[in-house]
N, C-alpha and C positions, 0 to 999 in steps of 0.2 A: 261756323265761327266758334271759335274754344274759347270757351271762360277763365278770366283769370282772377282770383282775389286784388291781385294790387292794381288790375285796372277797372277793375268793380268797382275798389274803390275813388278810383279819381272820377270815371262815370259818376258816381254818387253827389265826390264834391260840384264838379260840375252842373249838375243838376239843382244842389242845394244856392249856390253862387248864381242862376240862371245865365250860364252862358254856355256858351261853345265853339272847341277850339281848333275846330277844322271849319275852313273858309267853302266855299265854291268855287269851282274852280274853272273856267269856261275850258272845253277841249280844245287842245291846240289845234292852228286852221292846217289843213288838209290829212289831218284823222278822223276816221269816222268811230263813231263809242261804240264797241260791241258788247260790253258786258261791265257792270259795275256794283259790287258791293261793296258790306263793310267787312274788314276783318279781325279790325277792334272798336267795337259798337262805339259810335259818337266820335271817333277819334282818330283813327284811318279807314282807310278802304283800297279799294283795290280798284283802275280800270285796267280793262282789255282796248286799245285801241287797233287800229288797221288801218296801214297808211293807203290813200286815196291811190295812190298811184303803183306803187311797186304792191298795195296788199298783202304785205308782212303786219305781220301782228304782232305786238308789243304788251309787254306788263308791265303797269305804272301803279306805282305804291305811293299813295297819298297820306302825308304828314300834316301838321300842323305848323304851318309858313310862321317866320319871324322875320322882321325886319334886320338889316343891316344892323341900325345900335343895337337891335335884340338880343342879335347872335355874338356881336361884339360882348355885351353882358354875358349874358351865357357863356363864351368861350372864359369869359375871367374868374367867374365864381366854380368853373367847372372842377378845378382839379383843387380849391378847394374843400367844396362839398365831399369829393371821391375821399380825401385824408382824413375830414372829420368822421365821414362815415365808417373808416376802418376801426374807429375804437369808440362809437357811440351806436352801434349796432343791436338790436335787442331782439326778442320773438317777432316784434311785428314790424317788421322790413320798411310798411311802407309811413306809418309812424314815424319812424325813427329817421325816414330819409326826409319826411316832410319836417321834421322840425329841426334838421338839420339845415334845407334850404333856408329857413326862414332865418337860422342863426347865422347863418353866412351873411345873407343879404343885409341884417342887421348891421353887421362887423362895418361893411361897407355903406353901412346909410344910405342903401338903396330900397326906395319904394316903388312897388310896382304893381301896374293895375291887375283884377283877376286871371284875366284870361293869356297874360304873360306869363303867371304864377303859372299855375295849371298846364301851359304850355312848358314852363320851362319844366317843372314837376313831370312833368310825360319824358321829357326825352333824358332824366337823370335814373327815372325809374326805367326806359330801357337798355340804358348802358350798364348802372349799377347793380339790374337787379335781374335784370334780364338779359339778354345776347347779344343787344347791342343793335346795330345796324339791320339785322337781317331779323331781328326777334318780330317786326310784325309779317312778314309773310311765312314765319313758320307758326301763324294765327292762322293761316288760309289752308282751311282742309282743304283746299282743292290740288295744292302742291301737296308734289312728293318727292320730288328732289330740289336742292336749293345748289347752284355749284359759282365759284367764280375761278377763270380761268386765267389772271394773273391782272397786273396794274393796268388802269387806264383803259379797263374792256368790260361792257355790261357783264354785270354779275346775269347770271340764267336761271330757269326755273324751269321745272317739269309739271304741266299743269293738266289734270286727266283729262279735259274738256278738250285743251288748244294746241297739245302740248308742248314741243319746246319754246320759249319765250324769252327774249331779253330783255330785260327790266330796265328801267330809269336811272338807278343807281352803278356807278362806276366806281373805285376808289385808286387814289394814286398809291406810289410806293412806300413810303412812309406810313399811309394812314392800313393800308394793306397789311403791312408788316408787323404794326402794334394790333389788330382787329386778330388776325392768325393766332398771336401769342395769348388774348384774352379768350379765343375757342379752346386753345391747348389747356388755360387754365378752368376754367367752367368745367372742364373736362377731367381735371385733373391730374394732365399730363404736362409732361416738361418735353418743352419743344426750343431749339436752339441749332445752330450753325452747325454742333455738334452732334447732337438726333434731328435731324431736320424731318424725318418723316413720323406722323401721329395716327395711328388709328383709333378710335376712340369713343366713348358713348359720352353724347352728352346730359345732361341731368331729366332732361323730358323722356329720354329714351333715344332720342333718335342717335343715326352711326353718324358720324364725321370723320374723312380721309382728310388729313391736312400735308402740305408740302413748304416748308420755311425756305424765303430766300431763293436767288437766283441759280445756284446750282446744280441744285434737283430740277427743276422747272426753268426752263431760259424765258420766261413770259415775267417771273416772280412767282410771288407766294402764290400757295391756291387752295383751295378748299371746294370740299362736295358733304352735306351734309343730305342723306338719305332720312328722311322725319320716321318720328315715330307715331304710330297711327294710336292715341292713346284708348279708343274703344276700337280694338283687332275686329276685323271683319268675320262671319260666322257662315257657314255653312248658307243661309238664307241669303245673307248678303251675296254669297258666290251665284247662288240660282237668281237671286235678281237681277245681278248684272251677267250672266246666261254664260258666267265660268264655267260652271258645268250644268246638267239637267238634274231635275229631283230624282231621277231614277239611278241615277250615277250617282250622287250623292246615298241614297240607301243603300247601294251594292257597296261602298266604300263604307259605310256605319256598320253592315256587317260581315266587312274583313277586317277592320279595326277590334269590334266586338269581340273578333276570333283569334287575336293576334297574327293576323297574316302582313306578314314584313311590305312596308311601301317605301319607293321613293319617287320624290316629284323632281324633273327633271328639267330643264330648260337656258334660252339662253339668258343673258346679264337682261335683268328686268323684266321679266316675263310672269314676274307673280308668283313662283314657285315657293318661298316663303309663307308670301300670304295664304294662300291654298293648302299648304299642308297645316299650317297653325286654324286652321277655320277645321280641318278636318280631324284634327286634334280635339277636337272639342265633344267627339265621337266616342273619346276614352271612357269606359267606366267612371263612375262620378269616385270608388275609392279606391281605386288600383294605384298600386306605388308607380311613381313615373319619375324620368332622371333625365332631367335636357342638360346636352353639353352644346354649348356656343362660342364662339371668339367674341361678340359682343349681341349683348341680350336684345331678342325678338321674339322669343315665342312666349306667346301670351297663355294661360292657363286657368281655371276658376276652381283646380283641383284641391283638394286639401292637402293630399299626400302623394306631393310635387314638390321634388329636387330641382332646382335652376342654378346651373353650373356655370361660370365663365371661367373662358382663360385669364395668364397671367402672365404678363411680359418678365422679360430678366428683371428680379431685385436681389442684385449681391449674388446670383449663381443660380436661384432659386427660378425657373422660367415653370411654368405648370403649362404645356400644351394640352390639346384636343385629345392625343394620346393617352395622356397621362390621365383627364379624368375621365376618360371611358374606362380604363382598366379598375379605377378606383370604384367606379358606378356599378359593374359586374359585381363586384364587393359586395355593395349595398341592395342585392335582392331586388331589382326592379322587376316590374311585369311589364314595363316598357319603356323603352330606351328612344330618346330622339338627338338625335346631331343635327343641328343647324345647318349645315352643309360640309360635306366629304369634300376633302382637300388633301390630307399628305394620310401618316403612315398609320392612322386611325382608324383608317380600311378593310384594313387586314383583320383588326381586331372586331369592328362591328359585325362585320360578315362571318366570323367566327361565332360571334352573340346567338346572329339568324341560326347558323345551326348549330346551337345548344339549345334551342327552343326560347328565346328570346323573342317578345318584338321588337321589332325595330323599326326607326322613320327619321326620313334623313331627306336632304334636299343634293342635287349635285349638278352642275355644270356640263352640259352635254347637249346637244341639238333634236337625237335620238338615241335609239335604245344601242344601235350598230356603235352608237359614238361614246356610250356610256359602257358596254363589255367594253372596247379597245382603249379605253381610257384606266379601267378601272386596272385592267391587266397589264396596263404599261408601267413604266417608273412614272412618279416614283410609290405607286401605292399596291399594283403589285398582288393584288389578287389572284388567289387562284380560280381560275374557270370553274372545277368541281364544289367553289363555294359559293360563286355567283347565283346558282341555279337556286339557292335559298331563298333568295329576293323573291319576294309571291308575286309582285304587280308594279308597274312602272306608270307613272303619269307624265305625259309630254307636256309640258305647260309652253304657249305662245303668247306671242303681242301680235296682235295684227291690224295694223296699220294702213288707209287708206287714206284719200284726200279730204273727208267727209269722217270719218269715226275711229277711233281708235280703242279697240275691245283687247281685251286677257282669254284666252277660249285653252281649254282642255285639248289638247288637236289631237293627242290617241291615248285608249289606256289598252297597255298589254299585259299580261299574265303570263309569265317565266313557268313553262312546266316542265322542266331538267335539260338533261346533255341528251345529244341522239347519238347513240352509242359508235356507231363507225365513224358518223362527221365528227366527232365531238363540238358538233355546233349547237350553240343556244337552243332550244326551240320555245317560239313565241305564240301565245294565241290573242289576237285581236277581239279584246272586248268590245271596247267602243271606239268609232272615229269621230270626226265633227268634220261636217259638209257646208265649205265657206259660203256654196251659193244661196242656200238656205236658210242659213244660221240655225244648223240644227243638229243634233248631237244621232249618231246612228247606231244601231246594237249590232255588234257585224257578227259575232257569234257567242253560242251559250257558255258559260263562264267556267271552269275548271276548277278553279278554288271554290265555290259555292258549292258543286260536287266534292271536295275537301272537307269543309265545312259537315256536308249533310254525314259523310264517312264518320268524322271525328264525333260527331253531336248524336247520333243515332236517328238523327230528323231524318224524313224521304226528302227527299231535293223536290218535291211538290210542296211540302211544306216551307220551306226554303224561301221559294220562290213564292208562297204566299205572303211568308214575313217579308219579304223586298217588296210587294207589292204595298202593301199593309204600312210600313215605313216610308216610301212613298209619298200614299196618300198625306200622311202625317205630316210629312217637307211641308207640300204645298199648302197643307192646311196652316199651316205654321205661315207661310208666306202670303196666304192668301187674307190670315189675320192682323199683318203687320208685324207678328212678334220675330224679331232679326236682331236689337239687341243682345249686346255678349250673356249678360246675366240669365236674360229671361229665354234667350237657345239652350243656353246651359241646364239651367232650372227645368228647362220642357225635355232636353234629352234625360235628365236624373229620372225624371219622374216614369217617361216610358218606361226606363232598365226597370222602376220597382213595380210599378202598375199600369201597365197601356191603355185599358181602356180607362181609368181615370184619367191620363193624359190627353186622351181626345176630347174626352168629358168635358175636361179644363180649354180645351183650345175652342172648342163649340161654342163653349159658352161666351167666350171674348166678346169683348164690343170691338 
């Protein structure tokens, strides 16, 4: 459940007034409750139900009910409050909308008991202040994507537990069509008949795809907002939920270490983001580093980190993916990341890899066979003789059953050049993962580590006692709870300057 100041604050008033403004609710007759929390403490929650008969499961977002006159009130003072509020706005939001309520209701010589206040005070603070409609399930860490697929049709939710799910909330055409144009704006985009399509970050971080209007869309408007996960997942967090093994994880800290070029590869949702930004965290704590993105994901705790976005056309001016990676090349990085390869910025990363660059990037591909023939197609157009630069490729999956739904590594390979007659790739299989086990497999000894040991003057016994040695350190890391962005971050610095102080430190944990 994420914290928010301005419902801390009404929590608080709540509390000091002794009331509260969510009811009980009996479950409707023939669902059964499988799961219920809050997602904004005291004041929504969340159930999971599952209908008795067909056993579909459903996600119901619980508000705080008004009556008929309630809402009739409510709907009258609404759009005054929203006017007063444009130009009686100050530092503290939720101040200044509460004494704003009170001055409306005033106007109108209406008195009302607390807990209608306080209700109605919730649902102004989440139109006004917050997103509206969908602002309390993008409270529920458990979601990770929110989408609705046009008027009159449950809005959806992706939920890591249950996964997809249609929610309680429907909206018509009308109320669809102003909610779109308040995403666009939160957003800070202009959205209309005339641009009707928005890609766009919203202010917590998360992506939002919007579609205006029936012409793009024959359903209506629609929207998919992908959340931002405001503490990024870390290396620990990947080995707890058995993304990858801690031993993978140490061989990937040090090719990272060594700048040997990666990319994590997989299909639409498969965590390929999350994974390489958790692996990222591997970076020397003061190497210059330079992420180019279409819209901001990769999370950092670096000090001397560049975070680049794109720039749609204004007046002529378009700044693509292109364009700040050649600018980035400029600025001296010791490592370069792209959020994910897509057009003609390709050419120029893979050019980076061999100039001695690192480099880390995500991309769209199933396998590695899918990822050469994609890479060498239009419109991005690599050449094969630069491909070979790539050091190591990670397959990221979603695998899906009746019963669980896990993110697993399914292979990591190692690009070791061209074979001079085939001129075909040649690939060596580091590690697989074996579905019937759930367990990650070494399939052979690793080729860049021998790279490593050549560049470094280490014997590759040595090598291999530091990946052991690293390791151990993951799990001790995991096995003391510390998975936290900060305090991984804070534990990998400290290794780079003193290791065994870092053990020292991690032994000691409670």
């Amino acid at each position: 459940m994420l914290s928010n100041p301005r419902y801390d604050d009404l929590r608080r008033m709540m509390d000091d007034y002794g009331v509260e403004v969510l009811e009980e609710q009996e479950v409707p007759e023939g669902e059964r409750l499988v799961d219920e929390y809050w997602v904004i403490d005291g004041i929504a929650k969340v159930r999971i139900l599952e209908n008795e008969e067909s056993l579909k499961r459903s996600y119901n977002l619980m508000e705080p009910q008004v009556s008929h006159d309630e809402a009739t009130l409510l709907f009258t003072v609404y759009e005054d409050v929203r006017q007063k509020l444009i130009y009686s706005m100050d530092d503290d939001a939720f101040s200044s909308l509460m004494r704003t309520v009170r001055e409306v209701l005033n106007d109108y010589a209406v008195k009302t008991s607390d807990v209608l206040f306080l209700k109605m005070l919730y649902y102004f603070v989440r139109d006004f202040l917050g997103l509206g409609i969908v602002e309390p399930i993008l409270h529920d860490e458990n979601i990770e994507d929110v989408s609705c697929d046009g008027y009159d049709i449950p809005i959806f939710v992706y939920h890591r537990k249950y996964g997809n799910l249609a929610t309680n909330i429907t909206l018509d055409k009308e109320t669809l069509d102003n909610y779109v144009l308040l995403l666009a704006q939160r957003a800070n985009k202009h959205l209309s008949y005339a641009n009707p399509i928005v890609d766009a970050t919203l202010p917590d971080g998360s992506r939002i795809q919007i579609t205006y209007g029936s012409e793009i869309s024959t359903r209506g408007s629609t929207f998919t907002i992908r959340k931002f996960r405001s503490e990024p997942f870390t290396p620990i967090d990947l080995l707890e939920l058995g993304t990858l093994s801690a031993r993978m994880l140490a061989y990937f800290w040090l090719l990272i270490e060594h700048k040997r070029n990666l990319m994590v590869i997989g299909e639409t949702a498969s965590g390929k983001t999350t994974t390489l930004n958790a692996l990222l965290m591997f970076i020397p704590p003061d190497s210059k580093v330079v992420s180019i993105e279409d819209t901001r994901e990769i999370q950092l705790y670096h000090d001397n980190w560049i975070p680049e976005v794109t720039r749609l056309s204004i007046e002529g001016q378009e700044i693509d993916m292109y364009d700040l990676l050649k600018a980035a090349l400029r600025q001296r990085p010791e490592y370069i990341i792209v959020g994910e390869v897509r057009g003609r910025e390709a050419q120029t990363l893979f050019q980076a890899m061999a100039t001695g660059h690192a480099a880390y990037a995500t991309f769209h591909a199933g396998d590695v066979n899918q990822l050469i023939h994609r890479l060498e197609e239009e419109p991005l157009n690599v050449p094969r003789v630069l491909i070979q630069y790539l050091d190591t490729v990670i397959i990221q999956s979603r695998w899906v059953t009746k019963t669980e739904k896990k993110r697993r590594a399914k292979a990591v390979f190692e690009i070791l050049g061209i074979e001079p007659s085939s001129k075909e790739i040649l690939l060596n299989p580091v590690y697989k993962w074996d579905p019937a086990g759930d367990v990650f497999l070494e399939s052979s000894s690793s080729n860049k580590l021998e790279t490593i040991s050549r560049s470094t003057g280490m014997s590759i016994s040595e090598i291999l006692e530091e990946l052991d040695r690293r390791t151990r350190f993951l799990e001790l890391m995991h096995a003391r709870g510390v998975k936290r962005f900060r305090d991984v971050t804070r534990m990998i610095s400290l290794y780079y300057t003193n290791p065994e102080l870092a053990f020292s430190r991690l032994e000691s944990e409670d």
